[in-house]
DSSP file (Angstrom, degrees, kcal/mol; ACC not computed):
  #  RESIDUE AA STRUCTURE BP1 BP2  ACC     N-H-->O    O-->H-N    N-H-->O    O-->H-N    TCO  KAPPA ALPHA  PHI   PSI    X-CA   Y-CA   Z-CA
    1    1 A X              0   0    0      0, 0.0     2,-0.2     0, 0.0     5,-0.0   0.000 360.0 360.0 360.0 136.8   97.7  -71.6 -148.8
    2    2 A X    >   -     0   0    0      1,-0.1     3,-1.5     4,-0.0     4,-0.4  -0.689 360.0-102.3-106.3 157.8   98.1  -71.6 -153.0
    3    3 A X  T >> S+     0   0    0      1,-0.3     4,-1.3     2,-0.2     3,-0.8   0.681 117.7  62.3 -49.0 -46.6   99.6  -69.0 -154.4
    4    4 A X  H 3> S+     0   0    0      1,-0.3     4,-1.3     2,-0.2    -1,-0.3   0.761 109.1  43.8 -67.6 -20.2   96.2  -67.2 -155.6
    5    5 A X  H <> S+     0   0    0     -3,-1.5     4,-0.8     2,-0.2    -1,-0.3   0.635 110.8  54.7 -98.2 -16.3   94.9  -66.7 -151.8
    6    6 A X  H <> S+     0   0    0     -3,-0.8     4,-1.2    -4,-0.4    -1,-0.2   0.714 109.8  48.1 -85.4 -11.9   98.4  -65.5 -150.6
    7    7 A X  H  X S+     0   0    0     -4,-1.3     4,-3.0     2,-0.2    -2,-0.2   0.879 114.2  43.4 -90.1 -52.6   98.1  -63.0 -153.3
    8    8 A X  H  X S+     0   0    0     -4,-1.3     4,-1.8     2,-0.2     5,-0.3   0.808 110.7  58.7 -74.7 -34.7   94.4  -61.8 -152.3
    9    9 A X  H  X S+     0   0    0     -4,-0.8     4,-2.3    -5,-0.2    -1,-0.2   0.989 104.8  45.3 -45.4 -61.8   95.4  -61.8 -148.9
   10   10 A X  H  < S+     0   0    0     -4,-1.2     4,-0.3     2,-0.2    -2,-0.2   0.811 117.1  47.8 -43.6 -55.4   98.2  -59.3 -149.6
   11   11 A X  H ><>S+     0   0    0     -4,-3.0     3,-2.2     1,-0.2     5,-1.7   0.946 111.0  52.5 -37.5 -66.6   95.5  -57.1 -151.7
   12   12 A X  H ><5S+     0   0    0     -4,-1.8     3,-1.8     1,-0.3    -2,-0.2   0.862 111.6  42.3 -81.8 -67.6   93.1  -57.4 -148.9
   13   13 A X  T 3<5S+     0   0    0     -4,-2.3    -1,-0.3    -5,-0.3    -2,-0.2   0.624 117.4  45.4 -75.9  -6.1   95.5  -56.1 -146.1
   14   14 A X  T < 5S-     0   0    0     -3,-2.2    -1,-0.3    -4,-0.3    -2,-0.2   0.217 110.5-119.9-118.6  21.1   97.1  -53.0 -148.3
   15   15 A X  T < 5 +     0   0    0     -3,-1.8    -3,-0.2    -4,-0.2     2,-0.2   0.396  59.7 158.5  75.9  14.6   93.7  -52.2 -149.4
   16   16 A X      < -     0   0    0     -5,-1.7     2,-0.4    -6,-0.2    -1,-0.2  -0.299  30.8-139.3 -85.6 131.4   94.7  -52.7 -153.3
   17   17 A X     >  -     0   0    0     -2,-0.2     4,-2.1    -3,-0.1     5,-0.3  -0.469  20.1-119.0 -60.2 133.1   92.6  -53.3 -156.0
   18   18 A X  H  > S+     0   0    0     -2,-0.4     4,-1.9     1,-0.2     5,-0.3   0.940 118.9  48.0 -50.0 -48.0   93.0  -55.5 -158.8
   19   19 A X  H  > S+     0   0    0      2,-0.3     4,-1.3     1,-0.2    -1,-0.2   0.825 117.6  42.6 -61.5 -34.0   93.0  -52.8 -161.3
   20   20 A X  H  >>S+     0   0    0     -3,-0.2     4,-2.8     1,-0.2     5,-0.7   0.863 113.8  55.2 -67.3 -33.9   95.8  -50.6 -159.0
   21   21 A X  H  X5S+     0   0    0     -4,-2.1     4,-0.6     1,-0.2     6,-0.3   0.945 111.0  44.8 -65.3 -31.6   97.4  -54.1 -158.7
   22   22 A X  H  X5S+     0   0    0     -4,-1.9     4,-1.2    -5,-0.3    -1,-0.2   0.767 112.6  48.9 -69.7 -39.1   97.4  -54.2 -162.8
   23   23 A X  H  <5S+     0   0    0     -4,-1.3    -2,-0.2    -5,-0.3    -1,-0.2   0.945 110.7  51.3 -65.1 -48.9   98.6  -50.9 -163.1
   24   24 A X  H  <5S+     0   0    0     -4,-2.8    -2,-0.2     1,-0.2    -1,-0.1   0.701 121.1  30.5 -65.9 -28.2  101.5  -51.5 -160.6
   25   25 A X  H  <<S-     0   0    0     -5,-0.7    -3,-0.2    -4,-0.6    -2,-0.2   0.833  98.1-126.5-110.2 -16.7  102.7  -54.5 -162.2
   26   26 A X     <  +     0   0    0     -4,-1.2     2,-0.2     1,-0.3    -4,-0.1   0.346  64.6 131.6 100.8 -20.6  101.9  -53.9 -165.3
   27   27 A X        -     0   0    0     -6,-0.3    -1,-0.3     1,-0.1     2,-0.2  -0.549  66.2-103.8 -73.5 137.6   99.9  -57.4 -166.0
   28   28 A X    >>  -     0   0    0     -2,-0.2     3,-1.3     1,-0.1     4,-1.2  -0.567  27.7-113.2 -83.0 139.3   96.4  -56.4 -167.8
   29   29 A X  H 3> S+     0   0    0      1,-0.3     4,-1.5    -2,-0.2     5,-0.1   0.623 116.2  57.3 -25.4 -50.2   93.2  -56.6 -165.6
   30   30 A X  H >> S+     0   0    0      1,-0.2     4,-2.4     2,-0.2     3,-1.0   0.962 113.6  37.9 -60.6 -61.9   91.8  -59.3 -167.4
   31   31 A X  H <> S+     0   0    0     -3,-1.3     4,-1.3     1,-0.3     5,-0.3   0.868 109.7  57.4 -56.4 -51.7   95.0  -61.6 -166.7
   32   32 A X  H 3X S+     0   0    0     -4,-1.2     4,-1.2     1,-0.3    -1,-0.3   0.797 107.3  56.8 -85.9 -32.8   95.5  -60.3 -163.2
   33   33 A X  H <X S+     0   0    0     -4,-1.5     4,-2.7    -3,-1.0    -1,-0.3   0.878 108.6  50.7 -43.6 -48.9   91.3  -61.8 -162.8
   34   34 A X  H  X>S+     0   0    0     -4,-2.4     6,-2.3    -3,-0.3     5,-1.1   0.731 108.4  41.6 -71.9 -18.3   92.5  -64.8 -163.7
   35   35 A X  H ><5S+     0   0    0     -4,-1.3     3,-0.5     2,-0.2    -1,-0.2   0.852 115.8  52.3 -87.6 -29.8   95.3  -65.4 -161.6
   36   36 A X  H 3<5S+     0   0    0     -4,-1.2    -2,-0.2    -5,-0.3   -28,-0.2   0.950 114.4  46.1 -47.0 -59.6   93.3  -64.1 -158.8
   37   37 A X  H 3<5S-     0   0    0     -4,-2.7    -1,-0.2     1,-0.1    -2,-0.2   0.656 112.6-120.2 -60.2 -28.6   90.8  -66.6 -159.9
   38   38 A X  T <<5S+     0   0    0     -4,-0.7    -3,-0.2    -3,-0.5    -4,-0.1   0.360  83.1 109.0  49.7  19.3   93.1  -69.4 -160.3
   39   39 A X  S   <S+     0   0    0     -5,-1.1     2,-0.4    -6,-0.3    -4,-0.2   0.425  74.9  56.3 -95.2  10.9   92.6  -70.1 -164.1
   40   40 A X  S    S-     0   0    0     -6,-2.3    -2,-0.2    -7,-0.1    -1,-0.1  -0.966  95.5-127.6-116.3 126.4   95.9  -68.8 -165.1
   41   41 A X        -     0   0    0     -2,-0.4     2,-0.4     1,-0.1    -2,-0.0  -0.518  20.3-151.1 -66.2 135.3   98.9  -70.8 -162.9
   42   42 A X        -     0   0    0     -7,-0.1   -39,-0.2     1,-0.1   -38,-0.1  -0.945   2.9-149.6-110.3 122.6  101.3  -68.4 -161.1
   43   43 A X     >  -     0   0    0     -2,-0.4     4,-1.3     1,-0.1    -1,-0.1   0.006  32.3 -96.6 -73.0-160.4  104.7  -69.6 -160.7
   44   44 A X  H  > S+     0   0    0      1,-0.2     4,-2.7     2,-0.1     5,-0.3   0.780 120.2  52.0 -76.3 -42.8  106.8  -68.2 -157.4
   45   45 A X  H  4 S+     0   0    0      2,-0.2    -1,-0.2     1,-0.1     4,-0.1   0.664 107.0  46.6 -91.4   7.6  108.5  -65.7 -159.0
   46   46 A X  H >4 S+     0   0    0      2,-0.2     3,-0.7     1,-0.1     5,-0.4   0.809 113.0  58.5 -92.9 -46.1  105.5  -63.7 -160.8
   47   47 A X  H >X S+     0   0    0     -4,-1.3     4,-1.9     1,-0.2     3,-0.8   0.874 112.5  39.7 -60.1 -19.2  103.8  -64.1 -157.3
   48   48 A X  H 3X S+     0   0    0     -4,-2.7     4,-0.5     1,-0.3    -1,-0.2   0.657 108.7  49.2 -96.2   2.9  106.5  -62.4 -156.1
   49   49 A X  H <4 S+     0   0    0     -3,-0.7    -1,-0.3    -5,-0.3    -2,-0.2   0.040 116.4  54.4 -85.9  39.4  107.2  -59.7 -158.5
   50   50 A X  H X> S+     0   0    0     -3,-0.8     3,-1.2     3,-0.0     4,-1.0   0.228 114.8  39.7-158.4 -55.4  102.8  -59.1 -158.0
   51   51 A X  H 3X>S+     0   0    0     -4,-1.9     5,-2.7    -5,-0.4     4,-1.3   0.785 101.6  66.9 -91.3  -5.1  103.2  -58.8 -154.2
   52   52 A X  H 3<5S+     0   0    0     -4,-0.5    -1,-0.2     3,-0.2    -3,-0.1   0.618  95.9  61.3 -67.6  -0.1  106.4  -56.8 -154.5
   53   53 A X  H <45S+     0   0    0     -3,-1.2    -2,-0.2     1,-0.1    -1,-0.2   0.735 106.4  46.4 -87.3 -38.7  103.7  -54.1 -156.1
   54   54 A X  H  <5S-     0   0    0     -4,-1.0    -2,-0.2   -38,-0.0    -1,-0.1   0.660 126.3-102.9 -92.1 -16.6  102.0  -54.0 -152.8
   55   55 A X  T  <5S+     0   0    0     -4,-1.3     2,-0.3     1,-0.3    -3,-0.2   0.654  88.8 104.6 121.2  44.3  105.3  -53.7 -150.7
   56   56 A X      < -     0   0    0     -5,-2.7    -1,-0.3    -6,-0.1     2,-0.2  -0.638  49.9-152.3-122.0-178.2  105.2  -57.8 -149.6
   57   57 A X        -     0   0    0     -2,-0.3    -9,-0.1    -3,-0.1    -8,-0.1  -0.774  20.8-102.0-176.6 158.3  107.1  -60.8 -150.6
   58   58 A X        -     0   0    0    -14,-0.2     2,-0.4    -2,-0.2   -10,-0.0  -0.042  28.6-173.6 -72.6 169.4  107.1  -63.8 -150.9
   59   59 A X        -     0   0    0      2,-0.0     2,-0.7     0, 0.0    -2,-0.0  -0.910  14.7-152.8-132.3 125.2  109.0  -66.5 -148.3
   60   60 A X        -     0   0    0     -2,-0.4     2,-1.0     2,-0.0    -2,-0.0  -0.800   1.9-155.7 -24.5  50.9  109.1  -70.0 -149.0
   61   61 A X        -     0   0    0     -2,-0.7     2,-0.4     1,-0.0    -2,-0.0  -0.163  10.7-176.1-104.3 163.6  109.3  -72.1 -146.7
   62   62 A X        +     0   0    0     -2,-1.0     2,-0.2     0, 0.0    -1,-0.0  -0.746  10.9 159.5-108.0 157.6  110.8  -75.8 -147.1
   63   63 A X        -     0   0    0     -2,-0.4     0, 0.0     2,-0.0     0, 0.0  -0.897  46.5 -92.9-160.3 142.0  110.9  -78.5 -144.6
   64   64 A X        -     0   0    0     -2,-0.2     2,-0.5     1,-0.0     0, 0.0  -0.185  41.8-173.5 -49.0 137.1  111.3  -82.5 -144.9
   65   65 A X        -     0   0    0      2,-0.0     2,-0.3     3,-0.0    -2,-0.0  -0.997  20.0-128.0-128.7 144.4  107.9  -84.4 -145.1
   66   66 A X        -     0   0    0     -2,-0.5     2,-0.4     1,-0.0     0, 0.0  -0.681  18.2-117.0 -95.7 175.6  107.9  -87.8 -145.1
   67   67 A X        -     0   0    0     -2,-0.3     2,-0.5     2,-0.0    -1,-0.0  -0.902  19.2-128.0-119.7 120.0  106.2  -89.8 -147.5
   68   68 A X        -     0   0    0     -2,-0.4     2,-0.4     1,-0.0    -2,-0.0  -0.646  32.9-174.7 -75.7 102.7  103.6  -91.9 -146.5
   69   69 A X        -     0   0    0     -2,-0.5    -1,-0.0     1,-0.1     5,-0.0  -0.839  30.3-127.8-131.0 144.1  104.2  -95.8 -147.8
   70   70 A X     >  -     0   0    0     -2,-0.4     4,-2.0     1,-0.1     5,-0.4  -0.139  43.3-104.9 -59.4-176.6  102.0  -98.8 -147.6
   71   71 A X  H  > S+     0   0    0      1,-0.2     4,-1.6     2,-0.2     5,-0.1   0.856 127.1  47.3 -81.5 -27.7  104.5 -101.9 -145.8
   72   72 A X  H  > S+     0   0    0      1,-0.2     4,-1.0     2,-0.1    -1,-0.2   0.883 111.3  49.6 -89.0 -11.1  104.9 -103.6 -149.1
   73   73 A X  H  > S+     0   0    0      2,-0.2     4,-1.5     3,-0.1     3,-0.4   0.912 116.2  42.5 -52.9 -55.0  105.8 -100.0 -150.8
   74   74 A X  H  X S+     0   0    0     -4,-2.0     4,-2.9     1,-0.2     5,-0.4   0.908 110.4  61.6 -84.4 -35.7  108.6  -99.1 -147.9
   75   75 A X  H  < S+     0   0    0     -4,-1.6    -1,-0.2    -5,-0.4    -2,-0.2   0.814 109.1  38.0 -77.5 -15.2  109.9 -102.9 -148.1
   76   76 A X  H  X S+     0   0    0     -4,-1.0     4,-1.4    -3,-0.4    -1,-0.2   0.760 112.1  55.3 -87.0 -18.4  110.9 -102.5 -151.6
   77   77 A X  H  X S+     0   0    0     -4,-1.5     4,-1.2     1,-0.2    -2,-0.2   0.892 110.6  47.7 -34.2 -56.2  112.1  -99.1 -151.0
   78   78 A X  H  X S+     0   0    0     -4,-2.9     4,-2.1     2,-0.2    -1,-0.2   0.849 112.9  50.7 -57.2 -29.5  114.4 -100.9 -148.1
   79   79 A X  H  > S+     0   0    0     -5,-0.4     4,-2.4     1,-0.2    -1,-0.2   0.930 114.6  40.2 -91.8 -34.6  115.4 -103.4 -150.6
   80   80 A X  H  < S+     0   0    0     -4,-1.4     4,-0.4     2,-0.2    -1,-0.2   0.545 114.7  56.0 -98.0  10.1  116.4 -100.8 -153.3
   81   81 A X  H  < S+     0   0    0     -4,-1.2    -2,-0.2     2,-0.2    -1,-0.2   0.913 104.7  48.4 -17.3 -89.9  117.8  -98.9 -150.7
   82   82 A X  H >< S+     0   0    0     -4,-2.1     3,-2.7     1,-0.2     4,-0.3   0.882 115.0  46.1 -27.3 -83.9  119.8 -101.6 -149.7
   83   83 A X  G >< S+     0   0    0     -4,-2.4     3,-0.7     1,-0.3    -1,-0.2   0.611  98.1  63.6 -24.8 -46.4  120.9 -102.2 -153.5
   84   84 A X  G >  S+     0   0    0     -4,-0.4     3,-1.9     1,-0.2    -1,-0.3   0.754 105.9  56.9 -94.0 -26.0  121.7  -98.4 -154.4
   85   85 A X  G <  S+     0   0    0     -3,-2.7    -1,-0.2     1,-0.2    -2,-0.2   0.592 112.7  40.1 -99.5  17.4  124.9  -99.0 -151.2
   86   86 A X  G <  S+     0   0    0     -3,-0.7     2,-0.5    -4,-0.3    -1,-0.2   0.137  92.4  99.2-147.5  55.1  126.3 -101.7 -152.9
   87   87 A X    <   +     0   0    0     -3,-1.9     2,-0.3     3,-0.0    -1,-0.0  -0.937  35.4 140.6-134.3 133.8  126.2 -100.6 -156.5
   88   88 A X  S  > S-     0   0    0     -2,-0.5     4,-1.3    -3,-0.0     5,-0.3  -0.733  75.0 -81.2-134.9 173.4  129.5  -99.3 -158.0
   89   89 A X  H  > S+     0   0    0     -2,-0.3     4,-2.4     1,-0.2    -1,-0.0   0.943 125.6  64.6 -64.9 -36.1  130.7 -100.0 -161.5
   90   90 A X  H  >>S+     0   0    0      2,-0.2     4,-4.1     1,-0.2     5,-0.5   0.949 110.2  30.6 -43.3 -64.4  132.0 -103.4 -160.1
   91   91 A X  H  >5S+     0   0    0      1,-0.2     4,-0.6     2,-0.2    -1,-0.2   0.722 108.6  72.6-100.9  18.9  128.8 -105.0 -159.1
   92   92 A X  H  X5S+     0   0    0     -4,-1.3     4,-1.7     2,-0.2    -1,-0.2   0.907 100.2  48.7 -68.2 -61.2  127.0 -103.3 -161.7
   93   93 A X  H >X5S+     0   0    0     -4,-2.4     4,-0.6    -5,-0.3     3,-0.5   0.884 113.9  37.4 -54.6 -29.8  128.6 -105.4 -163.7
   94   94 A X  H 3<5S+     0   0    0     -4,-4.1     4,-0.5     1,-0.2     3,-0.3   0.955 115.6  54.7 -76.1 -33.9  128.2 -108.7 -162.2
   95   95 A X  H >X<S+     0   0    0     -4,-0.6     4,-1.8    -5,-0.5     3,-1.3   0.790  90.8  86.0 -76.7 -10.1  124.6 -107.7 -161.3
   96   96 A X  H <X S+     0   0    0     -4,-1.7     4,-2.9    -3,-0.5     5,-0.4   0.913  84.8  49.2 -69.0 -64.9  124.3 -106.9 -165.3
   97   97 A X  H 3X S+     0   0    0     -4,-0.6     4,-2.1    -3,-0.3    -1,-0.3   0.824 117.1  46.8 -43.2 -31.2  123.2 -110.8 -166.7
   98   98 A X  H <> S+     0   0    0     -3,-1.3     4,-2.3    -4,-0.5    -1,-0.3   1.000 113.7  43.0 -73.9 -44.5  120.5 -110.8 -163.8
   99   99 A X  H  X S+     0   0    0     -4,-1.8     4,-1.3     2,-0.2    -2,-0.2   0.784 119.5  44.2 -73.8 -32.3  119.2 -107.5 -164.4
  100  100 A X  H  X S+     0   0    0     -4,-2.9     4,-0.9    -5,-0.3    -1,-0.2   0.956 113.3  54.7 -67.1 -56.0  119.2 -108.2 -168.2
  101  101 A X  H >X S+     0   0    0     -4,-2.1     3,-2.0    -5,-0.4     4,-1.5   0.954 107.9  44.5 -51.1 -56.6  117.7 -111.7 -167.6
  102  102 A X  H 3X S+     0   0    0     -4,-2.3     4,-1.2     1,-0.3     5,-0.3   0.815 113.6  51.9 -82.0 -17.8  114.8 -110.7 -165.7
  103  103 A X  H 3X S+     0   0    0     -4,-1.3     4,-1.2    -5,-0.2    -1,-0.3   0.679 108.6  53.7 -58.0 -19.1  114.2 -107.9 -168.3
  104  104 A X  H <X S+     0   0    0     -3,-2.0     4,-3.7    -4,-0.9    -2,-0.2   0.929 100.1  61.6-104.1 -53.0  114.4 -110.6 -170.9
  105  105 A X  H  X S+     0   0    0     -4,-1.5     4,-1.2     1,-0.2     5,-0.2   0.609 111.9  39.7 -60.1 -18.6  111.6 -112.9 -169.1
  106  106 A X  H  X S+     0   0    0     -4,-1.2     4,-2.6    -5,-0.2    -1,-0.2   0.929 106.1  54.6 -93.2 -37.9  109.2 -110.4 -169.6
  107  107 A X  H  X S+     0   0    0     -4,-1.2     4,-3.7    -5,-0.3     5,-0.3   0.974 115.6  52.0 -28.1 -70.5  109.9 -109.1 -172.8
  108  108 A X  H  X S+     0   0    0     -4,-3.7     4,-0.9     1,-0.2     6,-0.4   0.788 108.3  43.7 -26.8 -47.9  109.5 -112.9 -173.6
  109  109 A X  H  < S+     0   0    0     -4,-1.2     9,-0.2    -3,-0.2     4,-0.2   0.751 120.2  44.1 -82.6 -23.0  106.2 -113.6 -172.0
  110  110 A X  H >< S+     0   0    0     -4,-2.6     3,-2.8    -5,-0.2    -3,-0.2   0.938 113.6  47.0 -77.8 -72.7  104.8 -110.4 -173.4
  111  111 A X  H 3< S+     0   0    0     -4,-3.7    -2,-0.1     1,-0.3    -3,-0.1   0.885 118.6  44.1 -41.0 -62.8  106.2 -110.6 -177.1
  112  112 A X  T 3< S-     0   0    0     -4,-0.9    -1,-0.3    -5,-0.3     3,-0.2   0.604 105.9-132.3 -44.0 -21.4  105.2 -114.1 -177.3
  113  113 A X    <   +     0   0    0     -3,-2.8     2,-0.7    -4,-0.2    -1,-0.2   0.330  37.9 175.4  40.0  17.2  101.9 -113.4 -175.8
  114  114 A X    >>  +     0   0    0     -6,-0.4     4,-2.1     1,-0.2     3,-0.5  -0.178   4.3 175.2 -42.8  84.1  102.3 -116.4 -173.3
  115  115 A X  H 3> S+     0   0    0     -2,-0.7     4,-4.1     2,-0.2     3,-0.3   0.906  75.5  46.9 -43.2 -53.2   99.3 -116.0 -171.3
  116  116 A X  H 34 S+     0   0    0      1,-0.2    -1,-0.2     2,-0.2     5,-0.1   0.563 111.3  54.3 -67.8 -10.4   99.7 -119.1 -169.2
  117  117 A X  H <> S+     0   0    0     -3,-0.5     4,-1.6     2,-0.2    -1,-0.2   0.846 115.5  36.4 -88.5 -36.7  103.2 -118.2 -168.7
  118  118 A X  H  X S+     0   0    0     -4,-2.1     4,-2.9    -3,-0.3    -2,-0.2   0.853 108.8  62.6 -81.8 -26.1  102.4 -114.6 -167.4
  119  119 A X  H  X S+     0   0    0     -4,-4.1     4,-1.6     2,-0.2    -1,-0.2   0.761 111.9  46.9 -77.6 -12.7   99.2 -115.8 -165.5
  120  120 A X  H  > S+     0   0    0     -5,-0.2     4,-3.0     2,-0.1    -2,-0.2   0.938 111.8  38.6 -74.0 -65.2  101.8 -117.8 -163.7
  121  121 A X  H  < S+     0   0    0     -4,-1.6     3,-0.3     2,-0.2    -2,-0.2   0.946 115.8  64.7 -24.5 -61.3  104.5 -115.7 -162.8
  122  122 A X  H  < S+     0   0    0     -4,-2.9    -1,-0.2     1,-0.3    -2,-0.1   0.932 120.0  15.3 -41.0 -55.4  101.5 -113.4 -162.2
  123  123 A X  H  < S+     0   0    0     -4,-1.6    -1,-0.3    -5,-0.2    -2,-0.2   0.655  95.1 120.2-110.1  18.4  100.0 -115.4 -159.3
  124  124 A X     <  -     0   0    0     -4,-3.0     6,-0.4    -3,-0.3    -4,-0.0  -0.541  48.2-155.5 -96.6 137.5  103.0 -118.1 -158.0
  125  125 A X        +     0   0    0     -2,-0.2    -1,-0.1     4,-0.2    -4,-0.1   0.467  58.7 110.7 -89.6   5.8  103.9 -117.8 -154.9
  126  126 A X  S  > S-     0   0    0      1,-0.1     4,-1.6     4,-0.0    -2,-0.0  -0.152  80.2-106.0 -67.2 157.4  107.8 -119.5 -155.6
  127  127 A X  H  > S+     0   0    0      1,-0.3     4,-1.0     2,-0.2    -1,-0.1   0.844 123.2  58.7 -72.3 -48.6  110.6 -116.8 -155.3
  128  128 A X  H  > S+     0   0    0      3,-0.1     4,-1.9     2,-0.1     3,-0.3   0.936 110.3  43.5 -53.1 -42.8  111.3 -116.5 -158.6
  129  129 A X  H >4 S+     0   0    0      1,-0.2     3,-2.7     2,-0.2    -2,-0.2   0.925 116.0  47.8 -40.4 -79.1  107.1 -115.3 -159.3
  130  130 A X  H 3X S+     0   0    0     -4,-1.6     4,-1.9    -6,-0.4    -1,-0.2   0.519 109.4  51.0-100.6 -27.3  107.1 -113.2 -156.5
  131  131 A X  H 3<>S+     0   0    0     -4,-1.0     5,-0.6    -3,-0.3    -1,-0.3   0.904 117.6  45.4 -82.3 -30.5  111.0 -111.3 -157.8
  132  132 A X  T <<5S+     0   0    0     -3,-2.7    -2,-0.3    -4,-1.9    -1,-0.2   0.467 108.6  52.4 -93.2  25.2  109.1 -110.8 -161.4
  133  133 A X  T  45S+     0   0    0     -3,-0.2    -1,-0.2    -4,-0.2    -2,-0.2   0.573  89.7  79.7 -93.3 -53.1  106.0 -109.5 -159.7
  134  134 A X  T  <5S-     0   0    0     -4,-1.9    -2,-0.1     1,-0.2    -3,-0.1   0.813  90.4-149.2 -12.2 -45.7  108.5 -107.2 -158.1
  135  135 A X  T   5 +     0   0    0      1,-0.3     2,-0.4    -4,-0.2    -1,-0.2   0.748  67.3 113.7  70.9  20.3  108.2 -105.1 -161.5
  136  136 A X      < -     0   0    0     -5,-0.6    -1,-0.3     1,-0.1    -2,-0.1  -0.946  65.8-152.2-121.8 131.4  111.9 -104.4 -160.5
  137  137 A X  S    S+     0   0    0     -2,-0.4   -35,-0.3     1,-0.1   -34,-0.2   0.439  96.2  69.6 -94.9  22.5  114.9 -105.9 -162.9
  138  138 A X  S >> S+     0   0    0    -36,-0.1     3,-3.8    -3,-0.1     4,-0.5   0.787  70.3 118.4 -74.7 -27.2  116.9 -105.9 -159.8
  139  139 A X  T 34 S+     0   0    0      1,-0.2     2,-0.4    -8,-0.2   -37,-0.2   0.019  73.2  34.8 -38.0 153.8  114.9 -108.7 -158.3
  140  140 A X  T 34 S+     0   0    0      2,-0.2    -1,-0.2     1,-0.1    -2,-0.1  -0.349  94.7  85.9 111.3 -61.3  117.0 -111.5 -157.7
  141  141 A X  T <4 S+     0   0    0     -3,-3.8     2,-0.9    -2,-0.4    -2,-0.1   0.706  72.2  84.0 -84.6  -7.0  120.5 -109.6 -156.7
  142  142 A X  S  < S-     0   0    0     -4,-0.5    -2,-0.2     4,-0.1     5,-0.1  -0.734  86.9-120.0-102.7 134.2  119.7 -109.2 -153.2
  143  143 A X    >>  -     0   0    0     -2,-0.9     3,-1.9     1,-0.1     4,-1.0  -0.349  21.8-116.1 -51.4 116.7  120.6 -112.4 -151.0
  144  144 A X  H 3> S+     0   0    0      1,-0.3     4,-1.2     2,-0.2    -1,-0.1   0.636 124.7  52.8  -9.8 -57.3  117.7 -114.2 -149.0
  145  145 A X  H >> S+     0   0    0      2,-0.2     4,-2.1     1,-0.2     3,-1.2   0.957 110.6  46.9 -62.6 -62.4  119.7 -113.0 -145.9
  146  146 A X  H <4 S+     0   0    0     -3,-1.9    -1,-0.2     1,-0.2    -2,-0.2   0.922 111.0  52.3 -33.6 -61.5  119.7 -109.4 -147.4
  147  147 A X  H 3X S+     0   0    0     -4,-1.0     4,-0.7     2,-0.1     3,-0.4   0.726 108.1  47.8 -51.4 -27.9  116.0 -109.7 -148.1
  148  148 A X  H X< S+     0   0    0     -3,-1.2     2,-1.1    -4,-1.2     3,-0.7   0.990 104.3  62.2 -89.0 -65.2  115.0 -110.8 -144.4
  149  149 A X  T 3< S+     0   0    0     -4,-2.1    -1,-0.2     1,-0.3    -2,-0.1   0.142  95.5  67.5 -73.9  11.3  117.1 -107.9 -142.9
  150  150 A X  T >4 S+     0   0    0     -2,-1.1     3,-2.1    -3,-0.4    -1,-0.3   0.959  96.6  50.0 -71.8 -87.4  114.7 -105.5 -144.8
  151  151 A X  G XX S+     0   0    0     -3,-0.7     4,-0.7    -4,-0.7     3,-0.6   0.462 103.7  54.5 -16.8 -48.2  112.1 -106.2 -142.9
  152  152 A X  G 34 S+     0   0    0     -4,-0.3    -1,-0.3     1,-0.2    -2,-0.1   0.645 105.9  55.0 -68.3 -22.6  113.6 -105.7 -139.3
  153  153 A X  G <4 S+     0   0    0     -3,-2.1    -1,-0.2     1,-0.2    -2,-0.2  -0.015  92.1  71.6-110.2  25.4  114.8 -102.2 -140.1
  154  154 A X  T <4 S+     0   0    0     -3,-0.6    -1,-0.2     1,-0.1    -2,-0.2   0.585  91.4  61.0 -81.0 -30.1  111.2 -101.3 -141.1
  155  155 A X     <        0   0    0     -4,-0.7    -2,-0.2     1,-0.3    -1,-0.1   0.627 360.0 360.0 -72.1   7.8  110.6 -101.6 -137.5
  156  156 A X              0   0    0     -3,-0.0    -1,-0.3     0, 0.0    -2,-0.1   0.542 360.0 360.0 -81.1 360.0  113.0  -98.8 -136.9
């Protein structure tokens, strides 16, 4: 339910008007139409200073949703997952030349405007295409072995 129907709801059931609901809060009629309406956005706390006028309030609640990802969306998730538990200031640094390098090859292929260079990368199916296809400059730092074990704990 958005904010403007928990608000008319609230009206509706203490029998209030807009114009007592403007008087009680203090917001001018016109404004208090518009919020009603939804063409002015109401944060959380003016809907609840607005239904505290009618003797309500609001609750909130929150709850975990997952997030719905296509397989190649959650397998680079898994991969940068993976990555985020074994980066510390140590293997930041070693990881730094890869992550710089593959930043570097595109900068290159773009500045340059090497078409033929990105329309490879773009569609080659070799492990280097497919890591700058990634869009990630992490491609590269996780180990083939790393990379396969992705994949099996999607099925989890």
């Amino acid at each position: 339910m958005d904010r403007p129907d928990v608000l008319r709801e609230a009206l509706s059931e203490t029998g209030t008007t807009q114009s007592q609901l403007s008087q009680l809060s203090g917001v001018k009629q016109p404004s208090s139409s518009q919020i009603l309406s939804g063409r002015i956005e109401m944060s959380d706390e003016m809907l609840d200073r607005l239904l505290f006028c009618v003797g309500y309030r609001l609750e909130v609640v929150r709850r975990p949703v997952r997030v719905q990802l296509d397989r190649s969306s959650r397998r680079r998730w898994r991969m940068h997952q993976l990555l985020v538990s074994q980066l510390s200031p140590e293997t930041l640094k070693q990881w730094a030349p890869v992550i710089r390098r593959n930043l570097d090859r595109w900068q290159r292929l773009v500045s340059s405007g090497d078409v033929r260079g990105l329309r490879l990368v773009m569609t080659g199916l070799d492990t280097d295409s497919i890591q700058m296809r990634e869009v990630s400059p992490l491609g590269g730092l996780l180990s083939e072995g790393d990379r396969q074990h992705v994949p099996e704990e999607m099925l989890r």
